[in-house]
C-alpha positions in Angstrom: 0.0 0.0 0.0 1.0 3.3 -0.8 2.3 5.5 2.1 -0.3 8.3 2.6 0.6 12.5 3.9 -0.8 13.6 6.8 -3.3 15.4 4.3 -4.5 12.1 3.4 -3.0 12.6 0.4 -0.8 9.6 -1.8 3.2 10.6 -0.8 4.9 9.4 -3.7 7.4 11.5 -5.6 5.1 12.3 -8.6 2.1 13.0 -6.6 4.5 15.5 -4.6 5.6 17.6 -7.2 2.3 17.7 -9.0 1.2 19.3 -6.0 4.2 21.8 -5.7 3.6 22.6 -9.5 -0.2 23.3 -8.9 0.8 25.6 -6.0 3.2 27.6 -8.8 6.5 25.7 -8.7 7.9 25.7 -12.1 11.3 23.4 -10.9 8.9 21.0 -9.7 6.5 20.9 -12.7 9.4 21.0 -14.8 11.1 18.0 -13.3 7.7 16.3 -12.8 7.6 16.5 -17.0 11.2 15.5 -17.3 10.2 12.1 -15.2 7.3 11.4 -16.8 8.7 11.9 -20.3 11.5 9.4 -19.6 8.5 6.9 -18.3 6.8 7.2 -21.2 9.6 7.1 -23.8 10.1 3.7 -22.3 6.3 2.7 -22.6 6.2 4.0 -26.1 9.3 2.4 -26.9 8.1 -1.1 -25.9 5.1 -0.6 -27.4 6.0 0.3 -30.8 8.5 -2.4 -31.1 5.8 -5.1 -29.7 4.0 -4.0 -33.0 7.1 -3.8 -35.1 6.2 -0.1 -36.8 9.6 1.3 -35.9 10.2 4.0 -33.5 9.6 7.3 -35.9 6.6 8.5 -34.0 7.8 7.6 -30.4 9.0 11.3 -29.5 5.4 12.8 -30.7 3.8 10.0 -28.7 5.7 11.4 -25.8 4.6 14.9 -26.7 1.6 14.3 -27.1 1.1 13.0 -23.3 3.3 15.5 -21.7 0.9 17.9 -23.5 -2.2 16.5 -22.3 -1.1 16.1 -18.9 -0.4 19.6 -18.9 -4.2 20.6 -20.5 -5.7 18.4 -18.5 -4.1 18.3 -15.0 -6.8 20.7 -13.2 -8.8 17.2 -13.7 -6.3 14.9 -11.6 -7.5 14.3 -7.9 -5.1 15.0 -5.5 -6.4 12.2 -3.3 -5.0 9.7 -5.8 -1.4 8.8 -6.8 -0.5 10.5 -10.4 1.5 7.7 -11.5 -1.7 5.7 -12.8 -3.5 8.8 -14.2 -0.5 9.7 -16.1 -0.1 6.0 -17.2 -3.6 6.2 -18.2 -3.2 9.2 -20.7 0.1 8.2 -22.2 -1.5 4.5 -22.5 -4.1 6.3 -24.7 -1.7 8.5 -26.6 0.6 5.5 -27.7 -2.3 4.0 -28.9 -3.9 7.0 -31.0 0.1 6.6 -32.4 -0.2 3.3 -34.0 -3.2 3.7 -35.0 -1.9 6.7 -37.0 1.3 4.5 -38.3 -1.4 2.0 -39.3 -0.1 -1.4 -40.3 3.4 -0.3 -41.6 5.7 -3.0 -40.5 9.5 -1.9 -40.3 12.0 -4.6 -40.8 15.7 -3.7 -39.8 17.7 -2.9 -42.7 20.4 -5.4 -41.4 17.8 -8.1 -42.0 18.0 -7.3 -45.7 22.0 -5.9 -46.2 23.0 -9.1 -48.0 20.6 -8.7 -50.7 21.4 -4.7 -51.1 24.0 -3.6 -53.9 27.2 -1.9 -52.5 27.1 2.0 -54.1 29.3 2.2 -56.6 30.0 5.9 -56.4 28.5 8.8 -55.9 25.0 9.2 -58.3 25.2 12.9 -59.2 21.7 13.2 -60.0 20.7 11.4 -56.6 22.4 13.9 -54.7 20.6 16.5 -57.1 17.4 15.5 -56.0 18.5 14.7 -52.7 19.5 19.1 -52.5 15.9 19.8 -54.3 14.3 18.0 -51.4 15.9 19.5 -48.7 15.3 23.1 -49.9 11.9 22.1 -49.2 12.4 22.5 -45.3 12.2 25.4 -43.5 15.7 26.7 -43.1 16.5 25.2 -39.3 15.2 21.8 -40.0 17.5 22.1 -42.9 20.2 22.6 -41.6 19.3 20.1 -38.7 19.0 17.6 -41.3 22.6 18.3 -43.2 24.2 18.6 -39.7 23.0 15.3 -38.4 22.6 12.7 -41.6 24.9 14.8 -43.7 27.9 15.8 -41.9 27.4 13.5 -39.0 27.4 15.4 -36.2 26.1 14.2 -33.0 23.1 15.9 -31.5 24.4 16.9 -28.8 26.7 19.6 -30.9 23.8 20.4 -33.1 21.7 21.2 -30.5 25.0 23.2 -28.2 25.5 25.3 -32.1 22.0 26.3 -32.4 21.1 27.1 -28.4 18.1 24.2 -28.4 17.7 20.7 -26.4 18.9 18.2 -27.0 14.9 16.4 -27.1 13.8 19.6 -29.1 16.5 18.6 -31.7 15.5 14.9 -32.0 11.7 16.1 -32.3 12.9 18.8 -35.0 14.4 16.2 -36.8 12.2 13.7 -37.1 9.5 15.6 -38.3 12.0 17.3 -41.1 12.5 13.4 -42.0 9.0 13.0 -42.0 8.9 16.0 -44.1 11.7 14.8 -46.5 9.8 11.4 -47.0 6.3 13.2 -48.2 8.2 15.2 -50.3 9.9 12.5 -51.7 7.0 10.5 -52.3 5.2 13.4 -53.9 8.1 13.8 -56.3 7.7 10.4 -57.4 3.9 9.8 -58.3 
């Protein structure tokens, strides 16, 4: 059983600093966010590779959750632990996820390398329409892309050079992938 405050209230860490952020504590709300995030990246992760649909839409999943919790946290009663009503929303949010990804199955590329030709050199009208398509992003997801899948930089560095997180980086550029890929598939119908 759950150890209870003298407020009759649940005392576990997430119930705590719920509290402390309804009574105006931004460290506590944004830690609170920072834990549950990291829960639910893990729940989402599991998840999506339990259905084998790859692990592009995990970080909106996340999102998604940390969002609602936020709209919809007047609505949590204090006279319950948060854990399960936080589990509840990002349970329903992974869901609305692969039901979004539909039935796309990804199979690891390593499953398939032997039967994949070696490039022979550099195509130059692949990387022609490889630089069309990614002057179809807005300039920072852009440059994002080139400074990640291009020029291999970690995202660590990409995110220190242009002042953002390191999460806010690995959101950024997985929608500007999701971008490229529409594009892509536009330009060849």
């Amino acid at each position: 059983m759950k150890a209870q405050s003298i407020e009759g209230q649940p005392d576990d860490p997430w119930s705590r600093l719920m509290r402390a952020s309804i009574q105006g504590d931004e460290g506590a709300y944004r830690r609170l966010l920072e834990d549950i995030g990291r829960s639910v990246r893990t729940m989402a992760r599991a998840a999506f590779a339990r259905a084998r649909v790859g692990d592009a839409d995990i970080e909106d999943a996340v999102q998604e959750t940390l969002l609602a919790i936020h709209l919809k946290r007047h609505t949590w009663d204090a006279g319950q632990p948060l854990a399960p009503w936080a589990y509840a929303i990002a349970r329903h949010k992974i869901v609305d996820a692969l039901r979004r990804r539909g039935r796309q199955r990804v199979e690891p590329l390593e499953d398939f390398q032997e039967f994949l030709a070696a490039p022979q050199g550099e195509d130059p009208h692949a990387l022609s329409d490889a630089r069309k398509l990614l002057e179809t992003l807005a300039p920072r997801q852009r440059d994002i892309v080139t400074s990640i899948s291009l020029d291999g930089q970690s995202i660590a560095a990409t995110a220190a050079r242009l002042s953002m997180s390191e999460v806010a980086v690995r959101v950024a550029l997985h929608r500007a992938l999701k971008s490229l890929g529409a594009a892509w598939r536009r330009s060849v119908k």
